[in-house]
C-alpha positions in Angstrom: 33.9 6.8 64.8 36.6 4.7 66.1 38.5 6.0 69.3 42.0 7.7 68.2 44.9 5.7 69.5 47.0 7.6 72.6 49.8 9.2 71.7 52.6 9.5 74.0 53.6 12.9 74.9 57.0 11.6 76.3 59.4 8.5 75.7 59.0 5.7 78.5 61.2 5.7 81.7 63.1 2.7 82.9 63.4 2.5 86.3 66.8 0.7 87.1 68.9 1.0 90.6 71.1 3.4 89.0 67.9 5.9 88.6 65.8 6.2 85.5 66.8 6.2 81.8 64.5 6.9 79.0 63.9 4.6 76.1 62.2 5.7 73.3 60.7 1.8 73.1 60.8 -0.6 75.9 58.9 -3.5 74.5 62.0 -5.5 75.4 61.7 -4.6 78.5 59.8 -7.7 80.0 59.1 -6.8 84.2 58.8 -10.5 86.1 55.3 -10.7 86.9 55.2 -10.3 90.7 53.1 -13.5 91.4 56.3 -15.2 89.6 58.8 -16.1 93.0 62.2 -17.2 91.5 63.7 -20.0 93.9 67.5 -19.2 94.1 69.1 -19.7 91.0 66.3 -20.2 88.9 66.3 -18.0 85.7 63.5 -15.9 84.5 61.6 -16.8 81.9 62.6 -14.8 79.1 65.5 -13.0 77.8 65.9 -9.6 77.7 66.4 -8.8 73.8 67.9 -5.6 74.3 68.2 -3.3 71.1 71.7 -2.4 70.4 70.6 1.3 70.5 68.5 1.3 73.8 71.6 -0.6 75.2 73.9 2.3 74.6 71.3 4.3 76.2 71.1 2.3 78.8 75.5 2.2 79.3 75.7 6.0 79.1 73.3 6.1 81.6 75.4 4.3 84.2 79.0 4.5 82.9 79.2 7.5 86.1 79.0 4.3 88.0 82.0 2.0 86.1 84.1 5.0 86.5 83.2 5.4 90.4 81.4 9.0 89.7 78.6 10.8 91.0 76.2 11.3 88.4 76.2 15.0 88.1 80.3 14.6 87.8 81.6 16.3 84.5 82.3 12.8 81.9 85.9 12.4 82.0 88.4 10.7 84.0 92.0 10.4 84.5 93.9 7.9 84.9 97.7 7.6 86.0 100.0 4.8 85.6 103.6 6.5 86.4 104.4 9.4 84.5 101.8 8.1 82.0 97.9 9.7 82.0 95.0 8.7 79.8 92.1 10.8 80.1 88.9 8.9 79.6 85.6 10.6 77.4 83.0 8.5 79.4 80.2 10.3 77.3 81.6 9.5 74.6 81.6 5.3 74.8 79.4 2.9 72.8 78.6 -0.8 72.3 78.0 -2.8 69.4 76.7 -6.1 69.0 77.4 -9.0 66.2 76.4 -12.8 66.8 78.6 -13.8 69.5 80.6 -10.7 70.4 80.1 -8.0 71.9 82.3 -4.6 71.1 82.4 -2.1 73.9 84.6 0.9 72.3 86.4 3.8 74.4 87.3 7.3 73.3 90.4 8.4 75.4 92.9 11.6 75.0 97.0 11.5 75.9 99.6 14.2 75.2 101.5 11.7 72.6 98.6 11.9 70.5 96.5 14.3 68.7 93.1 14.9 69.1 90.5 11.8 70.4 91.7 8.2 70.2 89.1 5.3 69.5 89.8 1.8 71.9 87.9 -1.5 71.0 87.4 -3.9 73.3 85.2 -7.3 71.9 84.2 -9.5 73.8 83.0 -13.4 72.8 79.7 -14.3 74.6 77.2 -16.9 73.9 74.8 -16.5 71.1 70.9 -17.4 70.9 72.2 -20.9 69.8 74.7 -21.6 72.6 74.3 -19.6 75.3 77.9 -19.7 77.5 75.9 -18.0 80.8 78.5 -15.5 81.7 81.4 -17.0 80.3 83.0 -14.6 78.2 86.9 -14.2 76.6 88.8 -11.7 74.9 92.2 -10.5 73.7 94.9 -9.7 76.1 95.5 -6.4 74.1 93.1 -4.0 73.0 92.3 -2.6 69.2 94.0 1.0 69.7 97.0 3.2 68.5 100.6 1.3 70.1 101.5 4.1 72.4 98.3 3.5 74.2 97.7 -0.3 73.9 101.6 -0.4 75.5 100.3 0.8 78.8 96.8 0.7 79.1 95.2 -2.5 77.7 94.8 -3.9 81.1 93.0 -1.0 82.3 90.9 -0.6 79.3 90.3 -4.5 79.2 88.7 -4.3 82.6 86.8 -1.2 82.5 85.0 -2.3 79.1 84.0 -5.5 80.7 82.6 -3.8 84.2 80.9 -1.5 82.2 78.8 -4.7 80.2 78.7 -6.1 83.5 77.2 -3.2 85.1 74.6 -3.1 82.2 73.5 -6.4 82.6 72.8 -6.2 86.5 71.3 -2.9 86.1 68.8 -4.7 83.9 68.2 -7.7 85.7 67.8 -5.5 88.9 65.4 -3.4 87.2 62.7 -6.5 86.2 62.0 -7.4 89.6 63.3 -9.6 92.3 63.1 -12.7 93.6 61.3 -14.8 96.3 63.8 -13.9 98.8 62.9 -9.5 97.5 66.4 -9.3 96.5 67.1 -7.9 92.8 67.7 -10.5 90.2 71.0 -10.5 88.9 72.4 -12.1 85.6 72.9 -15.5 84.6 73.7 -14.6 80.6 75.1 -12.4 78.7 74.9 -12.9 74.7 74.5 -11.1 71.8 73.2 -11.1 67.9 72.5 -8.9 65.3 72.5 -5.5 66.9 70.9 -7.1 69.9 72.3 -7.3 73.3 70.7 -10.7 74.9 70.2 -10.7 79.2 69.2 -13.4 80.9 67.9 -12.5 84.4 67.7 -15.4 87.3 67.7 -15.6 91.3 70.4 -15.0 93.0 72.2 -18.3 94.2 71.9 -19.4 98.1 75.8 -19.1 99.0 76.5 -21.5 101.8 79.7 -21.0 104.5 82.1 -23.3 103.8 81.6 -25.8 106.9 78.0 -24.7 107.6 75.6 -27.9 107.0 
């Protein structure tokens, strides 16, 4: 008789800086073979085509670090801008992913409103076609209810981009490092349907100004 295929008794563990996060498939998970030395700035072979659900695993799993948390911290933060407060459901975020944009969406609570309040923040990034590296642009106002658009778009703006920032150099530092041993860090970020696309590379030899 043929030999049974092995079964895994539990999902597969990505080791990234921010500690491990379990996938339930991580055949998108390409590790740079370590006979492969990047030369600074040189990309890695292959994109990273990350499935839009084992990306928002992979963002709950280090949003403790965009909000400046330990891990073991209970999910929410406050913010304060005056006599204004926004208290912000980190377990609670998400990410979605069209061709060329990228939706990072917020659930926040304030006393002017009832109950939990949905912010989207898209983003436009390259696509398979035309990748853009990591040029990216968005609206100057985020998708939410007046009261907190008014005061907090900045704030939202910025943390929904950190927090796709933070994704991407978690995953690049996870695949391996270059031929200096430091982490690779990302050179693209674009998206497609329901897939969040990484591009991992070398980190880029930074000169002094006036050194030769």
């Amino acid at each position: 008789m043929p030999p049974r295929p092995t079964r895994l008794t539990r999902a597969p563990v990505i080791a990234l800086p921010a500690g491990p996060i379990t996938i339930a498939i991580r055949d998108w998970f390409v590790l740079l073979r370590p006979s492969l030395k990047l030369k600074p700035g040189k990309p890695a072979p292959e994109l990273m085509r990350v499935p839009v659900k084992d990306a928002q695993t992979v963002l709950r799993g280090i949003i403790h670090l965009v909000a400046d948390i330990t891990a073991t911290a209970p999910p929410t933060v406050v913010w304060v801008a005056g006599q204004d407060e926004l208290l912000v459901l980190l377990d609670e975020v998400r990410i979605a992913c069209a061709p060329g944009l990228v939706t990072i969406s917020l659930f926040v609570q304030c006393e002017e409103l009832r109950g939990d309040q949905r912010v989207d923040v898209a983003f436009a990034v390259g696509t398979p076609q035309q990748p853009k590296g990591l040029v990216m642009s968005t609206f100057d106002r985020v998708s939410a209810n007046r009261l907190i658009a008014d005061t907090w778009s900045g704030a939202l703006t910025a943390f929904a981009w950190e927090a796709l920032v933070t994704v991407a150099q978690q995953l690049a530092a996870g695949m391996g490092t270059d031929a200096a041993k430091r982490p690779l860090v990302p050179g693209t970020i674009a998206s497609d349907t329901n897939l969040l696309l990484l591009g991992a590379m070398a980190r880029s030899r930074v000169v002094p100004a006036g050194a030769q």
